[in-house]
C-alpha positions as CSV (number, residue, x, y, z in Angstrom):
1,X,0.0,0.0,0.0
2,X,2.8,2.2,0.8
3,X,4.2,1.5,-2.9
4,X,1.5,2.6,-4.0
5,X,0.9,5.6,-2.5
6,X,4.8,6.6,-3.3
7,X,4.0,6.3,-6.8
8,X,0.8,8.6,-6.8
9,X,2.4,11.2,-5.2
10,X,5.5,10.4,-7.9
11,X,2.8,10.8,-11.1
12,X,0.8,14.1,-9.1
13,X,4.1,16.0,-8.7
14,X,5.5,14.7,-12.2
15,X,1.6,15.9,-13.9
16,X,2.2,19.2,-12.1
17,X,5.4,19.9,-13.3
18,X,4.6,19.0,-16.9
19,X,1.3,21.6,-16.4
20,X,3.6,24.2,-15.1
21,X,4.3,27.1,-17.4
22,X,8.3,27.3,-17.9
23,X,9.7,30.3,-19.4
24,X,10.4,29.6,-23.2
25,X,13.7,30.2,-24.2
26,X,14.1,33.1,-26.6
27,X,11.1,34.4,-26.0
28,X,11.5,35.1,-23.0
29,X,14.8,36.6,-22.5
30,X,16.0,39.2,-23.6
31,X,18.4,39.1,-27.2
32,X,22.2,38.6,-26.4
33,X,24.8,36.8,-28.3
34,X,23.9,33.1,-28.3
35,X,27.4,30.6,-26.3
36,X,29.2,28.7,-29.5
37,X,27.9,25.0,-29.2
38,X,31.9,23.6,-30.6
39,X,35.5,25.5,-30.2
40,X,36.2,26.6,-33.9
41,X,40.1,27.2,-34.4
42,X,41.7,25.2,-32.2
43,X,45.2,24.5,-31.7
44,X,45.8,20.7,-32.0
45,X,49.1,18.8,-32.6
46,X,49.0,16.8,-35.9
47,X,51.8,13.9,-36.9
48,X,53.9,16.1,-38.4
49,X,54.0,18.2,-35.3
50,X,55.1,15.0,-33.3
51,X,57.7,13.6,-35.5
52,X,59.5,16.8,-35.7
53,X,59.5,16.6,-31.8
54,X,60.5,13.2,-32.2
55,X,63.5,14.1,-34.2
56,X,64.7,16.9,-32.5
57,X,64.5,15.1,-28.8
58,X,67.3,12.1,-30.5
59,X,69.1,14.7,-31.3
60,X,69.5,16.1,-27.8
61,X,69.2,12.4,-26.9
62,X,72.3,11.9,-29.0
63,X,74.5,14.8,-28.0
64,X,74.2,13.9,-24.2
65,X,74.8,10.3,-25.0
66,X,71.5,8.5,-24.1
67,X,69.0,5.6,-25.4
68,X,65.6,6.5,-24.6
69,X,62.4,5.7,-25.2
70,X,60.3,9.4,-26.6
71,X,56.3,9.7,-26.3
72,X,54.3,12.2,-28.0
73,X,50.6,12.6,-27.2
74,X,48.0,14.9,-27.9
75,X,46.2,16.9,-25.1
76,X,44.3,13.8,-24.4
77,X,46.7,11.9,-23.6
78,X,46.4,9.7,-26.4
79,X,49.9,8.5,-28.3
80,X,50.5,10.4,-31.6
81,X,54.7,8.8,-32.3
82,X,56.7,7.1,-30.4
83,X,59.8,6.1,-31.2
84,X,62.6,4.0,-28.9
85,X,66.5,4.4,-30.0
86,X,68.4,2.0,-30.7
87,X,69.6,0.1,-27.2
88,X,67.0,1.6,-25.2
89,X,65.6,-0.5,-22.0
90,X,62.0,-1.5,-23.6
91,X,60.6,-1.3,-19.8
92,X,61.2,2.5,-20.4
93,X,59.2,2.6,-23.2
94,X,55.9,2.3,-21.1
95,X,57.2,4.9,-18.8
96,X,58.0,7.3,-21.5
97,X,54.0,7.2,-22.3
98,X,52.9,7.2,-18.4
99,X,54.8,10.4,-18.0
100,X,53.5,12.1,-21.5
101,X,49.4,11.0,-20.4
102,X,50.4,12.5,-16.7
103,X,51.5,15.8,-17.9
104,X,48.9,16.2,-21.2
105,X,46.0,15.6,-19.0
106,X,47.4,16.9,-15.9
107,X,48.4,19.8,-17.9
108,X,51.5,20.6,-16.1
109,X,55.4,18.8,-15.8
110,X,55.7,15.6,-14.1
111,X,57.5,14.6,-10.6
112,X,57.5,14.3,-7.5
113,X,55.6,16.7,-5.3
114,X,57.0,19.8,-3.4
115,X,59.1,18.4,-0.5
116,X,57.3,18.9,2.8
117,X,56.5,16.8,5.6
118,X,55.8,13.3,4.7
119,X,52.1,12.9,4.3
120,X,51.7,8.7,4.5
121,X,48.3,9.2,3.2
122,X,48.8,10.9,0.4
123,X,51.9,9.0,-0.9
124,X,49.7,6.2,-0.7
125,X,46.4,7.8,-2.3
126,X,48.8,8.5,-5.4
127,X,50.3,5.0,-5.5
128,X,46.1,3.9,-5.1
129,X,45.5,6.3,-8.0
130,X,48.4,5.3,-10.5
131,X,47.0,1.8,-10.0
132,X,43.6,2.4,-10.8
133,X,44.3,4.8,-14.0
134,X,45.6,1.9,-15.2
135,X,48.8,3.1,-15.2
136,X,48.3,6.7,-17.2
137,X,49.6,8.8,-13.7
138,X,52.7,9.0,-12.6
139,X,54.9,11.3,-10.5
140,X,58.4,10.5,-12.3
141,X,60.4,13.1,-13.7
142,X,59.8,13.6,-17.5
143,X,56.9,14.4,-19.1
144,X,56.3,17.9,-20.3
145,X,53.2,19.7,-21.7
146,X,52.8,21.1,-25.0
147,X,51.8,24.5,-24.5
148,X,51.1,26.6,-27.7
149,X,49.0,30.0,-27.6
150,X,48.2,29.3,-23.8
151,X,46.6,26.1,-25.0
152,X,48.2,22.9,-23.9
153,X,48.0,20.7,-27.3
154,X,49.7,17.5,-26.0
155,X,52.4,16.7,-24.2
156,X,56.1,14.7,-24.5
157,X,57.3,11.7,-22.3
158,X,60.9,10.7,-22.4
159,X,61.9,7.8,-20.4
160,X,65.8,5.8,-19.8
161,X,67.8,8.9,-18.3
162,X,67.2,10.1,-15.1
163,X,64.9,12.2,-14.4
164,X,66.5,15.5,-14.9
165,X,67.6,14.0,-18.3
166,X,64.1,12.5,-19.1
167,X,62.9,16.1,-19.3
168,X,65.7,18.6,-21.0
169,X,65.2,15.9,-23.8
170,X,61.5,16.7,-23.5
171,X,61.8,20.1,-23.6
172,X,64.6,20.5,-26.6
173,X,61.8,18.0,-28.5
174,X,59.1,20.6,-27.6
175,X,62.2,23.7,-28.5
176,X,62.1,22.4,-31.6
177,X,58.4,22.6,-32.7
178,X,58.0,26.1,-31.1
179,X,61.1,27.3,-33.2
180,X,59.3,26.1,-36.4
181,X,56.5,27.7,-35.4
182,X,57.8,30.7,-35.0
183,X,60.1,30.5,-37.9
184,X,56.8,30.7,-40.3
């Protein structure tokens, strides 16, 4: 009986909102500039943009003397080139694209966090959440946004140096599509 009564009062309230006069929509209001329903012109990194990056981070890769593995992604996250040089570890390889996702959808440069006091329960809420991102978050040293017009448009991933390493080949990578850019 009380199901019953639940739903009554669920179809009385529903008819009375359907009987209700709502404001229409243009109508109504007065006329202003309609929001754009889609971005139009939109910065976005193609192939071309990542194999340049690509070629420019073995060639910083080169002059310091390292095998690494390079990811590019777009600002998803998702892998637009990768390449790995020759004698690279292949475990770095899926580092390299950790540390791009982290810092395309994080928007910002991977590592560790700011030295403070030790907070147990956040070291462990990370360590929780790089485990169920299914391994797309990562706090290594690394991976650098693509930032072009204020826009981040994907971002690199370098893994097999150290950390410091990992990301001044990053950022040559990166040098090297904003000086083409700019050279146009």
């Amino acid at each position: 009986m009380t199901r019953l009564r639940t739903l009554g009062l669920f179809a009385i309230g529903t008819l009375t909102l359907a009987s209700h006069q709502f404001p229409s929509t243009a109508q109504d209001k007065p006329a202003a500039e309609p929001s754009p329903v889609v971005t139009r012109n939109r910065v976005q990194l193609n192939l071309a943009g990542a194999e340049l990056i690509i070629a420019q981070a073995r060639v910083q890769a080169d002059a310091m003397k390292l095998k690494l593995n390079i990811a590019v992604v777009d600002d998803g996250g998702h892998l637009l080139a990768f390449a790995r040089m020759d004698g690279a570890r292949p475990a770095s390889g899926y580092t390299a694209l950790t540390k791009a996702t982290t810092a395309a959808t994080f928007r910002q440069e991977t590592g560790p966090l700011p030295k403070a006091e030790p907070d147990v329960l956040l070291s462990l809420s990370l360590q929780n959440a790089a485990q169920a991102s299914g391994g797309k978050l990562t706090t290594l040293k690394g991976g650098v946004p693509i930032v072009v017009d204020g826009q981040v448009i994907g971002a690199v991933g370098i893994g097999g140096g150290t950390g410091e390493q990992d990301a001044e080949v990053a950022k040559a990578g990166i040098q090297g599509l904003m000086d083409r850019l700019t050279a146009k």
